[in-house]
C-alpha angles and dihedrals in degrees: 000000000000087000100050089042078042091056098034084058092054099039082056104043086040085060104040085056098043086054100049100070095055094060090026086056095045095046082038095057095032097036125072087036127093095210120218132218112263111163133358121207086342087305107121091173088098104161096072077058107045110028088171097056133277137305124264137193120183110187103219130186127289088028087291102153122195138175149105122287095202091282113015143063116227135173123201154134139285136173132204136189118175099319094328095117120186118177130191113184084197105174129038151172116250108215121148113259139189117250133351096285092104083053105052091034085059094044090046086052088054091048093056114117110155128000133206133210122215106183104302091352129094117191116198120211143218129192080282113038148277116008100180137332126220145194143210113279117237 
């Protein structure tokens, strides 16, 4: 009976530490950044867009997602599990802005499913493919 609870403890605390580093490894490469805009539906000519500056995400802890959509402030949620990747920009500042930038950059935040990372880039993804691709932010 010691040898099977003396296995059972092991098994458990075998798996708990084998689940964490995916997780650990995503929040590590996505988290301690604020992540700047790079491309945009392959478009990385982003001033005509976003007269106002870029936009900006920073992945904080407990899934709680921040940044700047062109023109406004907003504070959300996400939630990640492996590379499955869903973001909600939740609440935002209304002020007035020029162009649609501040539009297609929030929708494209709605579309994300999954991202990728390719050295100091992330690339997030939609049902068909990459929505837009950042960069750490100097």
């Amino acid at each position: 009976m010691k040898v099977f609870k003396s296995i059972s403890i092991i098994l458990l605390v075998f798996l708990m530490v084998e689940c964490k580093p995916v997780q650990k490894t995503a929040m590590g490469l996505l988290g301690d950044k604020t992540w700047e805009l790079n491309s945009m539906s392959g478009i990385s000519s982003l001033e005509e867009s976003f007269p106002s500056g870029v936009p900006t995400l920073e992945f904080l802890e407990a899934g709680k997602l921040a940044g700047f959509s062109g023109c406004n402030n907003f504070s959300g949620i996400y939630s990640l599990e492996g590379k499955k990747l869903k973001l909600d920009p939740g609440a935002m500042t209304r002020k007035a802005c020029q162009g649609n930038g501040e539009s297609s950059f929030i929708t494209a935040l709605g579309q994300v499913i999954k991202f990728q990372s390719s050295g100091d880039e992330i690339k997030l993804l939609g049902e068909s493919g990459e929505l837009m691709s950042f960069i750490p932010k100097n």
